[in-house]
C-alpha positions, 0 to 999 in steps of 0.5 A: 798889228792887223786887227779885224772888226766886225759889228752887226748890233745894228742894221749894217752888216761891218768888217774891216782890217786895219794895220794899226796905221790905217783902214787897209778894207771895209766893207758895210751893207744895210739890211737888219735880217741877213747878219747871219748870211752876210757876215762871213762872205763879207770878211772874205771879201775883205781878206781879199781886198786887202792886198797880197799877203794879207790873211786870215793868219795874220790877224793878230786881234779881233775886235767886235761891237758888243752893242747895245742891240737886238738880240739875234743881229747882235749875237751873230758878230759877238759869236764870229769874232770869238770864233775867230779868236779861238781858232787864231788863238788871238784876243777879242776886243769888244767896243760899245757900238755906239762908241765907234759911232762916236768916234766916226763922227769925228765931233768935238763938241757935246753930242749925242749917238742914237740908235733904233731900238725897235719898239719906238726905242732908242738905244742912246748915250752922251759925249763930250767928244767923239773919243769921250762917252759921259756915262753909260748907254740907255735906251729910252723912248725918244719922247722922254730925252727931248729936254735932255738932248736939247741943242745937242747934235745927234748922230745914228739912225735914231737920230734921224728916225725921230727928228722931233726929239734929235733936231740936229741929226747928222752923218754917220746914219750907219755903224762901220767897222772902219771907225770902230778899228781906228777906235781900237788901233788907238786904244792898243797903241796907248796901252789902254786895254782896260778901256776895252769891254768883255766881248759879251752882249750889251743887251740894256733890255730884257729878253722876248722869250722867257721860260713860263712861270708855273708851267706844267711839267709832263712827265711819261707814264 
């Protein structure tokens, strides 16, 4: 087994290559407006840093974070990972991004991950543990999930964005595709393919741009 994973439905830009035992590289960088420029350098480097023998060719599943995210940071892994998937001829897992957050966090207790959805937003869900999500994600304003998170620990950047709703913010701040790999490593040795998603985007929000209604068609002469 190698799996390669790659999230960018957050500001970091994730990849690692996990040997269904253990991280063999990964790599994050943190900035919410190069994904499309950071990606691919970022899965070379890992290629290489994996050790002699290690290539592209011998991915035998891709894994990818399908959100929920901003629209454009978020297609560009789902797009790279079906890339890789079809050129290698290999499946494409997809994993709720805040579940790797989850399972990053290695907690034990109920909790809860947030991330920014922009728009004074989060993108959020409940866990009874850092491998057990209670329900579907959502996204809300933090001002309305006060009581409903209340004495909860909180892990993600929306956690710490918005410290008045989530008092008990702790690590991880940031998605990496490590965790994320591990969650699918699991998974894959347990057999429970069905816990895995399409690998299609989460979006939970409609979309900016929309085609306008009644427009006028023009039509040559």
């Amino acid at each position: 087994m190698l799996l390669l994973a790659v999230d960018t439905a957050t500001p970091a830009v994730t990849v690692a290559l996990h040997d269904g035992s253990s991280v063999l590289a990964a790599e994050s960088q943190v900035d919410a407006r190069r994904h499309g420029e950071l990606l691919l350098p970022a899965v070379d480097r890992v290629l290489s840093e994996a050790g002699a023998g290690v290539g592209l060719g011998a991915v035998t599943d891709v894994v990818v974070g399908v959100g929920p995210g901003p629209y454009t940071g978020l297609r560009v892994g789902l797009v790279t990972a079906l890339a890789f998937g079809s050129a290698l001829g290999v499946p494409v897992h997809g994993l709720c991004t805040l579940d790797g957050l989850a399972y990053a966090s290695g907690l034990e207790e109920p909790f809860v991950v947030a991330t920014d959805a922009r728009r004074k937003e989060v993108y959020w869900a409940r866990y009874a543990d850092a491998r057990t999500r209670v329900g579907d994600p959502a996204v809300d304003r933090p001002a309305d999930l006060t009581e409903r998170v209340a004495g909860l620990p909180a892990v993600g950047a929306g956690a710490f964005l918005y410290p008045a709703t989530f008092r008990d913010a702790r690590a991880p701040e940031h998605q990496s595709a490590a965790a994320l790999a591990g969650l699918a490593a699991e998974l894959l040795a347990a057999g429970r393919t069905e816990d895995f998603l399409p690998p299609l985007p989460l979006y939970l929000r409609r979309p900016d741009a929309e085609v306008p209604k009644n427009y006028k068609v023009v039509t040559p002469k």
